[in-house]
Every structure is written in structure tokens, then in C-alpha cells.
N, C-alpha and C positions, 0 to 999 in steps of 0.2 A: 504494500500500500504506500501510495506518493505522501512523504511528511513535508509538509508548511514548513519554509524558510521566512516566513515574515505573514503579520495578518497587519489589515488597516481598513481601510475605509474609500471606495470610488467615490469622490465626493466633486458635484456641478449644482448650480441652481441650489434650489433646496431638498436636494436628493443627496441621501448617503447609503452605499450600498457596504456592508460590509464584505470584505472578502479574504483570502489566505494566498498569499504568493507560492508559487513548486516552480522548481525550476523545470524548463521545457530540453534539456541538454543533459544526453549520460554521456562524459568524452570517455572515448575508448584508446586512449594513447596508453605507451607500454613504456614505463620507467624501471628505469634501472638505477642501483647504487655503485657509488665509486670504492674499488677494491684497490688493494696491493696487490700487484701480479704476481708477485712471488708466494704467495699465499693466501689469498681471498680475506686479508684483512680487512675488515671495514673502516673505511674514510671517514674522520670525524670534522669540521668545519668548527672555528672558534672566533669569535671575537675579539681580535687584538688591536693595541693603540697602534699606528705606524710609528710612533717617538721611539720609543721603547722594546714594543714587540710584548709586553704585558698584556695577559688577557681582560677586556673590564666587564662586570656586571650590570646584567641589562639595568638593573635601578642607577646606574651611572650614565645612564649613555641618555645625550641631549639631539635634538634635527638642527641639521645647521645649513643654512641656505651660501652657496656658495656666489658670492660678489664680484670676485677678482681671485687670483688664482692664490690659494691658502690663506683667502680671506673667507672667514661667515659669519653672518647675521643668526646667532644662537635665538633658537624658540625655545621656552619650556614646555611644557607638556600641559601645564596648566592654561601657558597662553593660547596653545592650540584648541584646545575644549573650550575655549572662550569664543573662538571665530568658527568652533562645528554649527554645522546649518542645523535649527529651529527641530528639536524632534518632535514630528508628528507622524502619524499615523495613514495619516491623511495620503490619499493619489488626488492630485487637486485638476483635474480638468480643465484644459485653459482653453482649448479650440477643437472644432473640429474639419475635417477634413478629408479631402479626396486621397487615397489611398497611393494614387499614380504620381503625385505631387508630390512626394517622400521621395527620392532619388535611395536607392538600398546602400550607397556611401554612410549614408549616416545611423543605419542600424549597427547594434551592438551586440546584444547578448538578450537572448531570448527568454519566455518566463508562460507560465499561463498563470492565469487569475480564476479561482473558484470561489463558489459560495461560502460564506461563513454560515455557522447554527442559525437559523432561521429569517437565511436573506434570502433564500432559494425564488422564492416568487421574485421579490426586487432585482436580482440577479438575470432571468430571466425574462425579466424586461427590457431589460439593460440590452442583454444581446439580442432579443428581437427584434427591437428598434434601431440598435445602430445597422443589423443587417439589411433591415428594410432602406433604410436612409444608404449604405454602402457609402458608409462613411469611418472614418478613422478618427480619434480621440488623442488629439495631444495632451499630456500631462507634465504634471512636473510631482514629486516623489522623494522623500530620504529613506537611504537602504548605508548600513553601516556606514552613517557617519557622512554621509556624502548626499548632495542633491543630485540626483538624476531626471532627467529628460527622458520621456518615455512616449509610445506609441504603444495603444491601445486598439485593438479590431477583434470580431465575433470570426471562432472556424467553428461552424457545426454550432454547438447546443453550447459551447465554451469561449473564452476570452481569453486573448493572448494580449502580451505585453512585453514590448522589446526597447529595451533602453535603447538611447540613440546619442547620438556626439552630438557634440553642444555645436552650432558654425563655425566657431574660430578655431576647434579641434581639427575641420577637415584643412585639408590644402588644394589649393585654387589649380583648376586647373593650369590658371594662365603662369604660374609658378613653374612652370615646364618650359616656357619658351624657349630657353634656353639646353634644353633635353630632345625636346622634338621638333627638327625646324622645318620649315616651312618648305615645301615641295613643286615647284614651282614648275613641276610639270604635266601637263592636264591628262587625265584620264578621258580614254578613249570608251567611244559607246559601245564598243566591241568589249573590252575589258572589264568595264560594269554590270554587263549581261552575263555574261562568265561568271562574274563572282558573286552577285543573286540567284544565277542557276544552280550554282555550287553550292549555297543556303539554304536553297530549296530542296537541295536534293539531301542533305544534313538532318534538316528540321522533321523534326518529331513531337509526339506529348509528351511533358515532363514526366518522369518515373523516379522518384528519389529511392528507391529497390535495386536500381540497375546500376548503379553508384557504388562502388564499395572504396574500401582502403584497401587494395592490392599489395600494400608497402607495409602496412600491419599483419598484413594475415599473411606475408611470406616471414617479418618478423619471428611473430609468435611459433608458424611451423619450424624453423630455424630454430628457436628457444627450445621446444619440444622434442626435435631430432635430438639437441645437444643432450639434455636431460636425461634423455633415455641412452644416451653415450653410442650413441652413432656416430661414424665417421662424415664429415661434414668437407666435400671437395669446392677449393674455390673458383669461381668459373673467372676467365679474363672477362672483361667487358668489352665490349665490340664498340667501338669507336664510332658515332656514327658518318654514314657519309653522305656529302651533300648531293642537292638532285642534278639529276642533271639537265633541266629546263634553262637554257638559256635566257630566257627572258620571263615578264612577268604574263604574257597570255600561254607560254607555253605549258609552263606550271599550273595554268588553271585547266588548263585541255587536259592536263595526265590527271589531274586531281579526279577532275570530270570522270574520264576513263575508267579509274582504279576504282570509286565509286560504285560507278554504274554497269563496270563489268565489258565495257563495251569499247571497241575499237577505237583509238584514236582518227577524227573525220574533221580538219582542220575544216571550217565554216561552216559546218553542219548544226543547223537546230536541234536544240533535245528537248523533248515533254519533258520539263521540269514537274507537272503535276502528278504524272506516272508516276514519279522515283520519289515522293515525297515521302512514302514510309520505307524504301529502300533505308538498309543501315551501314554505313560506311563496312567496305572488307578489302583488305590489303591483295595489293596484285599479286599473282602467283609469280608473275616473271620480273627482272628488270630491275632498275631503280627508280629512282621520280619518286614522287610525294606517296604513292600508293606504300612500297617495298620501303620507303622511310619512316612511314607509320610502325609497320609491323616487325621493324627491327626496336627502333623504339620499345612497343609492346616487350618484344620476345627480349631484350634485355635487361627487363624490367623483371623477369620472371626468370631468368639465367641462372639466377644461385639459388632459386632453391630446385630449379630443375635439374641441377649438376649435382645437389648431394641427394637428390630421390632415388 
């Protein structure tokens, strides 16, 4: 059963809906401890001065904002509890809003919202109204010590709630200019036809099932082989190499190809709407963008195909 990380209050108008925070996220990342090689001693980590190399206890240790290089502005701990944001309870609803209007840059960390003891009807209002409205609920929230920004929307019969970055947190794009310059050579009508053909023949329904961490779960069989004291061989990794489409319509022609299975036909139209649940599969022969996918793939899968 999902246990409550936080209870408080959806609170707009003169409406408070009680409710219980669960987080919406199990990570499934695979940690590991730092050992001595020579012996699988465990690594311990200490708190020492740099003056000295003396270890200090946490009751000693101050936040010190750093100014100039081995200069800081010492906070006490006390002064910090002085400037924590306003504890309440409260999710305070400031706006609502088109969903589409949210750019996904600015989500954070996901959460669902449930019913508290006997808000179940209130609660249920809540999400059948904003569903009908298909509208989204900005708020503002304190979660350990901190104000967060949140986004609020109805999935199903439930409320989800995803913190979100304040604006000055993201970075502009126009901060790039200097990263990505400017191209100052025109794309051909020929070449944007190609590469929405290419999209199209790509594009599918979302399936978050069809997703996995292939990079965990060779992990984990890896940990498992070793455990059970299997001999574990290491495979070279294959270098990959580049295509060999001289240009950039060429590369979409073999993309096209590998795709679709189908002969390279330089000006040839393709039913884009045929191949639209077609699912990309790597050419059997050759190189090009097809045979650079699936080396990719296959060397992604190399070591633990090598010790199976």
C-alpha cells in the first residue's frame, strides 16, 4: 500500500480540499558501495577541516556562502530557519491553465494527490471539473523547507502534481547563440519532404511499456552472472563507423530505405501514410544510417552477450 509523504490542503476561492501527497516515481537505479580492491573493505567518507585534516562534528559545522575565492558570508542555522518559507499546509492555487502552454522544460518531479478521510466527494469534484474544463492548476506549495511551484491536472479518477522550475531556473534558449550558429544555408523543398517523410514513417502511439533501461537490466544480469561466480568475458566494443551518405539528402534516402525495407529510388515518392505504423528495423546489408543503428543496438548488448 502507497504511504503519504506529506498531507495538506488544495486550497482556491473558498474551497479546501484536503488531500495526502505519494510520490508518483519508484527509481530503479542500481548503486553500488566503494570497496578496497585488495579486499572488499568498505569505504568510509569523513568530514575533515582542509586547515588541518581534523575530522569536525556535525554540531560544529556552519553554510558558508562563498564571495571571493576563500572568502564567506557565515549563516547560522538559526539564521536560516528565520528566512525558511511560511509553513503551511496549504497547495494555494494561483491560476489556471491550458495544459499545452506548460513547455515540459519546466517540469520537475512528479507526485499524485489523493483524498484525505472524508474529502473523497470534495476531491472528486475537484477532478471532474478540472477534466471537464481540461485545464491545468498552477500552485504554489512548501515540501521540506522549501517553496515549490507546482502543476496540478486530473489522469482518470486521480490528481497528479508535478513540481516545476521557477523561470529564472531554466536557461534561454537565446543563451546558445553562441553554441549553435546560424546556418545560412536554405533548405531545399526536396530535403524537407524527406525529412517529414522520415517522421512519418517513425511516428507511432506513445507506449511507455516499450521503453525499458536496457543498460540496467544488462547491469543487474552482469551482477547476477558475477554472484553466482560465472566466468564473465569482456567483449571489445566496436567503434562505431560513420555512414556513408555523402550528403544530407543522401542520408535521408538510406534512412528512408532501411526503414521501409525498400530499395533505394532517388526521386521516387513514398506513401508516407502506409509506413506510419511501420517500426524502424536495421538493414540486413551495408552501412548508412540503417546498419549504424543496429551496431549501435548490438553494442549496447555486446557484454553481456559475450559472457552468456
Amino acid at each position: 500500500m502507497a504511504r503519504a509523504i506529506w498531507s495538506g490542503s488544495i486550497s482556491f476561492g473558498l474551497l479546501n480540499v484536503p488531500v495526502k501527497l505519494y510520490s508518483a516515481v519508484s527509481r530503479k537505479s542500481v548503486s553500488f558501495r566503494e570497496l578496497r580492491a585488495s579486499d572488499s573493505s568498505r569505504i568510509r567518507h569523513r568530514r575533515v577541516a582542509e586547515s588541518d585534516g581534523e575530522e569536525v562534528p556535525y554540531e560544529e559545522i556552519v553554510k558558508g556562502y562563498e564571495v571571493a575565492p576563500e572568502q564567506y558570508v557565515v549563516l547560522t542555522r538559526e539564521e536560516l530557519e528565520e528566512l525558511d518559507p511560511k509553513k503551511t499546509r496549504a497547495i494555494e492555487i494561483q491560476d489556471f491553465v491550458d495544459l499545452d502552454e506548460i513547455d515540459p522544460i519546466y517540469f520537475d518531479h512528479p507526485y499524485y494527490l489523493g483524498p484525505d478521510k472524508g474529502a473523497e466527494k470534495a476531491y472528486a469534484l475537484l477532478v471532474k471539473a478540472m477534466a471537464d474544463a481540461k485545464k491545468v492548476a498552477v500552485a504554489r506549495f512548501v515540501l521540506r523547507n522549501r517553496e515549490h511551484l507546482a502543476a496540478i491536472r486530473p489522469m482518470g479518477q486521480v490528481l497528479t502534481m508535478a513540481t516545476m522550475r521557477f523561470a529564472d531556473e531554466v536557461v534561454s534558449p537565446e543563451e546558445l547563440d553562441d553554441v549553435i550558429p546560424e546556418d545560412g544555408r536554405k533548405l531545399s523543398k526536396r530535403e524537407l519532404e524527406m525529412a517529414r517523410q522520415l517522421i512519418e514513417s517513425l511516428s507511432t502511439d506513445f507506449d511507455a511499456d516499450k521503453y525499458r533501461d536496457e543498460y540496467r537490466e544488462e547491469l543487474v544480469a552482469l551482477i547476477e552472472r558475477k554472484a553466482r561466480g560465472e566466468e564473465v568475458v569482456e567483449a571489445v566494443s566496436e567503434e562505431p563507423k560513420p555512414t556513408k551518405a555523402p550528403d544530407l539528402m543522401a542520408a535521408l534516402e538510406e534512412s528512408l530505405a532501411a526503414i521501409q525495407k525498400e530499395p533505394l529510388a532517388a526521386g521516387s515518392k513514398r506513401d508516407g501514410a502506409k509506413q506510419r505504423r511501420k517500426r524502424p528495423t536495421a538493414a540486413k546489408s551495408g552501412s548508412g544510417s540503417g546498419s549504424k543503428s543496429s551496431k549501435t543496438r548490438s553494442r549496447s548488448r555486446s557484454r553481456a552477450k559475450a559472457a552468456k
